[in-house]
VMD Tcl script that builds the backbone (N, CA, C; Angstrom):
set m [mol new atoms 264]
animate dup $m
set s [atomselect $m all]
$s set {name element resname resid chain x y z} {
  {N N UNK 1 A 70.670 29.100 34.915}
  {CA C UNK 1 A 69.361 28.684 35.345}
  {C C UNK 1 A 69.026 27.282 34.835}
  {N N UNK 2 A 69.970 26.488 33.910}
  {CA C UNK 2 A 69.418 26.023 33.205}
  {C C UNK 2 A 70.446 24.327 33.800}
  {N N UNK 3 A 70.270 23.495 34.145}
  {CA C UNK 3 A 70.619 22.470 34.992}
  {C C UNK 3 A 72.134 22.123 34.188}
  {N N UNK 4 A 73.230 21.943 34.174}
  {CA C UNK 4 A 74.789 21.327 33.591}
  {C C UNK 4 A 73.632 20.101 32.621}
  {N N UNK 5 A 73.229 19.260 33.183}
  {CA C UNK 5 A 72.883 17.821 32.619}
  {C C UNK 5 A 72.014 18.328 31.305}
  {N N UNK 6 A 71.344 19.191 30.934}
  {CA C UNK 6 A 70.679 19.464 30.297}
  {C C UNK 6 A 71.068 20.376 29.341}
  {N N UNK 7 A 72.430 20.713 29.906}
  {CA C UNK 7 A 72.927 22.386 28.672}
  {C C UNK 7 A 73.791 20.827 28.029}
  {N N UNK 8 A 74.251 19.810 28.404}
  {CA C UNK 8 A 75.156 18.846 27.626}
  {C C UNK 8 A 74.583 17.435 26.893}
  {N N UNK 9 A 74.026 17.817 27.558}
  {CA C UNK 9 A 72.964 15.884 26.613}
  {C C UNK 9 A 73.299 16.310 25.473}
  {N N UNK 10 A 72.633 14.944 24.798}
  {CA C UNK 10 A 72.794 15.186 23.559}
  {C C UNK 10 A 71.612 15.903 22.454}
  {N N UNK 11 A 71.499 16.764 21.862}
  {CA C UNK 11 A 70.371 17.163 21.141}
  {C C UNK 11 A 70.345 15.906 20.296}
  {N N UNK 12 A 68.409 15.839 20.374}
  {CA C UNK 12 A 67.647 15.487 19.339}
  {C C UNK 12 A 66.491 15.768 18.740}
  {N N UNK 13 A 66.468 15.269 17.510}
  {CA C UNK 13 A 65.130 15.982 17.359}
  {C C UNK 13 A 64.241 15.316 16.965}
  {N N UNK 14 A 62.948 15.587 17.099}
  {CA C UNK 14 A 61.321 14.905 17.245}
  {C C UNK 14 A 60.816 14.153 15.796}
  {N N UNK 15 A 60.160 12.881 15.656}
  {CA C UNK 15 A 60.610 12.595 16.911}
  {C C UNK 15 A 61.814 11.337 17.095}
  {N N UNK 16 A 62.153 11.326 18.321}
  {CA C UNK 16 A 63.248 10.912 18.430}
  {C C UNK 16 A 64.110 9.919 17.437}
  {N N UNK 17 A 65.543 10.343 17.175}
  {CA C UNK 17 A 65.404 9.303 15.756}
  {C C UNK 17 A 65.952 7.883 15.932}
  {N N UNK 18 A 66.180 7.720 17.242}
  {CA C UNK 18 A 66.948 6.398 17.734}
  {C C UNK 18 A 65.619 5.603 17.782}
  {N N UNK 19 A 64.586 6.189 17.737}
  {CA C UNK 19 A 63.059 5.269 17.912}
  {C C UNK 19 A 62.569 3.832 17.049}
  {N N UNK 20 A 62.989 3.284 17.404}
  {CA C UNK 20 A 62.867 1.825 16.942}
  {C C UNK 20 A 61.485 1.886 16.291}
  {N N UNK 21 A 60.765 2.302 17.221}
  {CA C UNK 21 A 59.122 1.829 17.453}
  {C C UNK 21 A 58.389 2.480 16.317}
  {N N UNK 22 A 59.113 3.650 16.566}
  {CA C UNK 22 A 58.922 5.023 15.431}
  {C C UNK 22 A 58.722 3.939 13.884}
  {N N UNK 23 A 59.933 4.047 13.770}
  {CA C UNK 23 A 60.595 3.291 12.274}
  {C C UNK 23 A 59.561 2.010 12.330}
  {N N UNK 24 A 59.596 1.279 12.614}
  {CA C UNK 24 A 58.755 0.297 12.556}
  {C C UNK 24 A 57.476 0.549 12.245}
  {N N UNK 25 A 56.621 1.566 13.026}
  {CA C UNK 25 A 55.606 2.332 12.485}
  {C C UNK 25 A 55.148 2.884 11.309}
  {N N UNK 26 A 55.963 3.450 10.780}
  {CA C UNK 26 A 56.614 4.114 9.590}
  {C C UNK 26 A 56.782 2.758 8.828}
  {N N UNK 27 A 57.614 1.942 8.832}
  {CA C UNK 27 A 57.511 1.018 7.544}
  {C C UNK 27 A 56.165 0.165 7.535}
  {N N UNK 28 A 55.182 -0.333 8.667}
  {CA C UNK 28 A 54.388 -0.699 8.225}
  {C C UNK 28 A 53.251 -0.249 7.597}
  {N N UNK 29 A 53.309 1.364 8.010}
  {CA C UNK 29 A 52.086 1.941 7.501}
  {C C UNK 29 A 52.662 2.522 6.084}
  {N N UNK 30 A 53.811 2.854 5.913}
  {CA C UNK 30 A 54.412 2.758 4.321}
  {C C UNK 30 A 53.810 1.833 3.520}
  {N N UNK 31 A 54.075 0.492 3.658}
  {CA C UNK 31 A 53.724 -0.571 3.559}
  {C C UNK 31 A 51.979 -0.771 3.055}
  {N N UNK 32 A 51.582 -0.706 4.044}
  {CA C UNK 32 A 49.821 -0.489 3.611}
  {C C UNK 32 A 49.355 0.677 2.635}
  {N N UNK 33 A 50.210 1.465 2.721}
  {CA C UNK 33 A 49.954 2.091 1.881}
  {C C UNK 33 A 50.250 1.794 0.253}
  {N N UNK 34 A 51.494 1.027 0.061}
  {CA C UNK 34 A 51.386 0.570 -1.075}
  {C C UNK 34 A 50.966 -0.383 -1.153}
  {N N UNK 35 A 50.470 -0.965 -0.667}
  {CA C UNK 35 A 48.926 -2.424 -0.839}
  {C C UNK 35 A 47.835 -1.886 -1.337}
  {N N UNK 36 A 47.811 -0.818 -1.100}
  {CA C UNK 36 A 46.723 -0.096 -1.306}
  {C C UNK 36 A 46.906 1.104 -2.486}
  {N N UNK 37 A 46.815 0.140 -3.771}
  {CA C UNK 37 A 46.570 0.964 -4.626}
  {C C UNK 37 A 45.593 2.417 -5.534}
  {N N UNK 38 A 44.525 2.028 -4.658}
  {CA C UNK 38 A 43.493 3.206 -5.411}
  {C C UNK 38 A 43.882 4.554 -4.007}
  {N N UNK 39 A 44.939 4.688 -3.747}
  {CA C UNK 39 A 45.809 6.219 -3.288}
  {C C UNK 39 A 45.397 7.037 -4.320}
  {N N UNK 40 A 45.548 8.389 -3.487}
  {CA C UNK 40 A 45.577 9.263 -4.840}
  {C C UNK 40 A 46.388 10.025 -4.605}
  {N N UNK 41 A 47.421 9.594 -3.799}
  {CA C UNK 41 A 48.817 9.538 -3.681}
  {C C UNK 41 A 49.803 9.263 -4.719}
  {N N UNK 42 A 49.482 8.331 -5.217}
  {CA C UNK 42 A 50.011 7.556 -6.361}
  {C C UNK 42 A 50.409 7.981 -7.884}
  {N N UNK 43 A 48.997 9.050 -8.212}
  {CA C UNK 43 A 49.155 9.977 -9.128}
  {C C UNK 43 A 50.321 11.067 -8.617}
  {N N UNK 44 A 51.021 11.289 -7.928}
  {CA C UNK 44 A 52.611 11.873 -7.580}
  {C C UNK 44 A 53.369 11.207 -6.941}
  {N N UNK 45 A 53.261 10.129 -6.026}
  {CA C UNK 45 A 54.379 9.211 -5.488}
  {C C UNK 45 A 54.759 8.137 -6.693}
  {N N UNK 46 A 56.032 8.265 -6.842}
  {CA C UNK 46 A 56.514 6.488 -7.430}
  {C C UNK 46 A 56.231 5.590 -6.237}
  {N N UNK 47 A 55.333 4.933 -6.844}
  {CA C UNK 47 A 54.909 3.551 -5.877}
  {C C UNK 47 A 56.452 2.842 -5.738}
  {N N UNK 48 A 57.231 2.787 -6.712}
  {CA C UNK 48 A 58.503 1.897 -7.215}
  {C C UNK 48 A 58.964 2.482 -6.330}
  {N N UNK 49 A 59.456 3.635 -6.132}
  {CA C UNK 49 A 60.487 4.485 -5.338}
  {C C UNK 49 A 60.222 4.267 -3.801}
  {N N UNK 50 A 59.094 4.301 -3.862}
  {CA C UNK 50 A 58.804 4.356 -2.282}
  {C C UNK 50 A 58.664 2.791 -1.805}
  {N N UNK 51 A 58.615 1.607 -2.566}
  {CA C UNK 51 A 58.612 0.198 -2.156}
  {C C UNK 51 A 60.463 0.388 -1.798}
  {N N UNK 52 A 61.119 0.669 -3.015}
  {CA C UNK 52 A 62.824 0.511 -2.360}
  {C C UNK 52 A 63.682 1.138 -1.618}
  {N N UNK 53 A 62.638 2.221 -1.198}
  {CA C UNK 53 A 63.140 3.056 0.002}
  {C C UNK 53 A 63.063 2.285 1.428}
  {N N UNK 54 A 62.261 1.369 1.159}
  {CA C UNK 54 A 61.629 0.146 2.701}
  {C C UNK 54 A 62.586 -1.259 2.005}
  {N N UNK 55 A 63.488 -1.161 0.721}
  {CA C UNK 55 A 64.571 -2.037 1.052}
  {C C UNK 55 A 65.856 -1.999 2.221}
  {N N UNK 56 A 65.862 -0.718 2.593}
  {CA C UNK 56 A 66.697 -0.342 3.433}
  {C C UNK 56 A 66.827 -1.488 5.014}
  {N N UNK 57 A 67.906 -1.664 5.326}
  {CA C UNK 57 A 67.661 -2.087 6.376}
  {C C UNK 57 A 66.556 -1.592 7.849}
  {N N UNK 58 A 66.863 -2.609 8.660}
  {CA C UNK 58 A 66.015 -1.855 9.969}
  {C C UNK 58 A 67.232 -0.920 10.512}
  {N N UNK 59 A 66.702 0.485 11.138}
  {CA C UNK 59 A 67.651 1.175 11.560}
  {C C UNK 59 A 68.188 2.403 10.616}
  {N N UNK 60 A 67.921 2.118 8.916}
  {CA C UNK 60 A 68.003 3.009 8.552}
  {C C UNK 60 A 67.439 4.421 7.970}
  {N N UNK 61 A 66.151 4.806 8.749}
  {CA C UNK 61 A 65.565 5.514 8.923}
  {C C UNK 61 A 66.008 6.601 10.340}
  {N N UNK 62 A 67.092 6.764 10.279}
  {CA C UNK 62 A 67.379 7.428 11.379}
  {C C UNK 62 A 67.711 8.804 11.588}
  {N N UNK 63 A 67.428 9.572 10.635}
  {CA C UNK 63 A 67.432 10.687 10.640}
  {C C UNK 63 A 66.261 11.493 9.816}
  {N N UNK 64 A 65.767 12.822 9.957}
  {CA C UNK 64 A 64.624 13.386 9.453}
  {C C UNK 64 A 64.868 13.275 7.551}
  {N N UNK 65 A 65.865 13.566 7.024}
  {CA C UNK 65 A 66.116 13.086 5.827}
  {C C UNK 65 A 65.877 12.130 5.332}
  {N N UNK 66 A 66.066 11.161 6.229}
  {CA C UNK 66 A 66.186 9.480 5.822}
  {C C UNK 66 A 64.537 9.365 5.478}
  {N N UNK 67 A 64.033 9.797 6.325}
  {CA C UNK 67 A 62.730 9.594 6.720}
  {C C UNK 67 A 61.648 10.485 5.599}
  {N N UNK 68 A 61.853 11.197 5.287}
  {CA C UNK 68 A 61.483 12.438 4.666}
  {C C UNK 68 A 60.173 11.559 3.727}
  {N N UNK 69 A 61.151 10.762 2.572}
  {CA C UNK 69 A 60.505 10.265 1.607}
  {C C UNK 69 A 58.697 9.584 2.008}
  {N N UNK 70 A 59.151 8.612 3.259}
  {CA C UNK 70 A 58.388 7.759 3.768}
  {C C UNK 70 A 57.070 8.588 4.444}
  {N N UNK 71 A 57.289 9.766 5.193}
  {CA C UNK 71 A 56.922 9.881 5.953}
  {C C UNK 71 A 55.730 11.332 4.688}
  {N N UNK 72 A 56.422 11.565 4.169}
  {CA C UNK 72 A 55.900 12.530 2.854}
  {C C UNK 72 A 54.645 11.917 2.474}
  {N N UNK 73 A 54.943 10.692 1.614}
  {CA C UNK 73 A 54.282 9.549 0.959}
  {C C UNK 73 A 53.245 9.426 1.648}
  {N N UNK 74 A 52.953 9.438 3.188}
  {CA C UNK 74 A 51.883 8.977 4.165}
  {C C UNK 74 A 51.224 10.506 4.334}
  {N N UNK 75 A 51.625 11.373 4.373}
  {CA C UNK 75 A 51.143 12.579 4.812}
  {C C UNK 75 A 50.218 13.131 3.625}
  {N N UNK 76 A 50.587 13.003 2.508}
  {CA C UNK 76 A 50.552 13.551 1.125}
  {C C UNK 76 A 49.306 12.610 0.462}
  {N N UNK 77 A 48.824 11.489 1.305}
  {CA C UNK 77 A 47.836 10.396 1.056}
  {C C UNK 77 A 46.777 10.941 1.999}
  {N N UNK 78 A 47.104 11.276 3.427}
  {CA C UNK 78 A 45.975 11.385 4.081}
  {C C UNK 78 A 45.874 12.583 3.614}
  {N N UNK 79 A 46.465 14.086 3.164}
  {CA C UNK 79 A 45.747 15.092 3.349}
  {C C UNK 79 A 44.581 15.131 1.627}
  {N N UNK 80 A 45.109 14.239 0.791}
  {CA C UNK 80 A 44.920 14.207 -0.497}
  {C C UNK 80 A 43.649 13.361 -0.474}
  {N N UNK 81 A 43.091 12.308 0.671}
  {CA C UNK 81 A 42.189 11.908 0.773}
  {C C UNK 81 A 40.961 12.700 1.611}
  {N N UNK 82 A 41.757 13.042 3.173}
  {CA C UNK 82 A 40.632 13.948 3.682}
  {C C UNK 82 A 40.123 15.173 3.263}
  {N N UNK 83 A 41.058 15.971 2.214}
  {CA C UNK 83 A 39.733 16.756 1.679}
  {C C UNK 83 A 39.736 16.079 -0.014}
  {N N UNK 84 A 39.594 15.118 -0.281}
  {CA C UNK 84 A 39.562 14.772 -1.250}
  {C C UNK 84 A 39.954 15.395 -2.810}
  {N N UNK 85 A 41.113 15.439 -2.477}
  {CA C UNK 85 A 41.951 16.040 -3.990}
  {C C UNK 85 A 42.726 14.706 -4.890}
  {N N UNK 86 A 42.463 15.140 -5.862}
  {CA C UNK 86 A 42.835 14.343 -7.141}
  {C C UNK 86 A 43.692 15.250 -7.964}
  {N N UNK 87 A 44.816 14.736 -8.724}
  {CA C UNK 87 A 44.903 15.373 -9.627}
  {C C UNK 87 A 44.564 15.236 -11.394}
  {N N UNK 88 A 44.256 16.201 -11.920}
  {CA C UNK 88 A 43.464 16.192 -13.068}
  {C C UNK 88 A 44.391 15.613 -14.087}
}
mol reanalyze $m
mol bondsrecalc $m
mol representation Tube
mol addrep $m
């Protein structure tokens, strides 16, 4: 039922990791985020760690692993701001 072209492509997964646009996204808002020191992110992210993770070239964010750190760091800021948690 299921079309030849589609049982053989290639799997990927979301979102896509060949995404240029993606990655680029991702390092600039990485980026602002460590400009932006009063995070309260910061009280658990290494600011250090996460600046030399964006030494990486362009391109090497290409898999959900790769990405993990970066994408953590941003997630772990907004949910830590919108309901406003700190740690003690």
């Amino acid at each position: 039922m299921v079309p030849r072209s589609v049982l053989e492509r290639r799997k990927s997964p979301y979102p896509t990791t060949a995404d240029q646009l993606y990655e680029k996204d991702l390092r600039a808002r990485t980026r602002a985020l460590l400009a932006d020191r009063s995070s309260p992110a910061f009280d658990v992210v290494d600011a250090g760690e996460l600046a030399r993770l964006l030494e990486h070239p362009q391109g090497h964010f290409d898999t959900q692993l790769r990405r993990n750190g970066l994408e953590t760091a941003l997630y772990l800021d907004r949910w830590m701001r919108e309901y406003g948690i700190a740690p003690e």
